[in-house]
N, C-alpha and C positions, 0 to 999 in steps of 0.2 A: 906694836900696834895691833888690835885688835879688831879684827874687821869685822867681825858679829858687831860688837859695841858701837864702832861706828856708825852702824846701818841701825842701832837699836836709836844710837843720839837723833839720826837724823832724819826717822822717823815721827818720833814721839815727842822731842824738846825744841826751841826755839832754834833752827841750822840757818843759819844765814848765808850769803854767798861769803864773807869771808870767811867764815868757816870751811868754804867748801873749798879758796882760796888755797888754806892752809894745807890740806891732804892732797890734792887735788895733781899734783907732781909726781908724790910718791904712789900715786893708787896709779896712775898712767905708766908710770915704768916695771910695776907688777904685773899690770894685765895682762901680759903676754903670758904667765909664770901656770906651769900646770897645777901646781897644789895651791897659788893663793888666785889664780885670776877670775874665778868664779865670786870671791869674795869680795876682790877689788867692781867686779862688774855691778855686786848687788848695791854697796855703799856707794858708787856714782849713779848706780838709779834710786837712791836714796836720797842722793844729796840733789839731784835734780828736781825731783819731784819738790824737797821741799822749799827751795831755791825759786820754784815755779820757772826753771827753763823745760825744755820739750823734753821727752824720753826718749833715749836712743833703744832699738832694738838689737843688741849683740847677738842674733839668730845665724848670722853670718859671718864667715871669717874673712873676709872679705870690706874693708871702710868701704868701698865705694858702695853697698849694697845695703849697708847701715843704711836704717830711717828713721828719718826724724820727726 
């Protein structure tokens, strides 16, 4: 999986929420990950925005500090 591409699809092409359905498990068990979690973080503020849920801010490592 490609996570540049991801974040390129669901930008630019029709990403629906099952789409976002569909990655949406395996981008949450990466994020933790130091070499891909920055990639996993971009493609779920990818897939949110075009999903039209709220943007989470990942500024924090910390969930309870996340805003939404």
């Amino acid at each position: 999986m490609r996570l540049v591409s991801l974040t390129y699809l669901a930008e630019n092409f029709n990403f629906s929420w099952t789409s976002a359905e569909c990655l949406l498990s395996d981008l949450v068990d990466k994020i933790g990950d130091m070499k891909n979690g920055q990639g996993c973080k971009d493609v779920l503020t990818a897939a949110s925005e075009a999903t039209e849920f709220p943007k989470v801010s990942f500024t924090d490592k910390c969930p309870d500090k996340w805003t939404v």
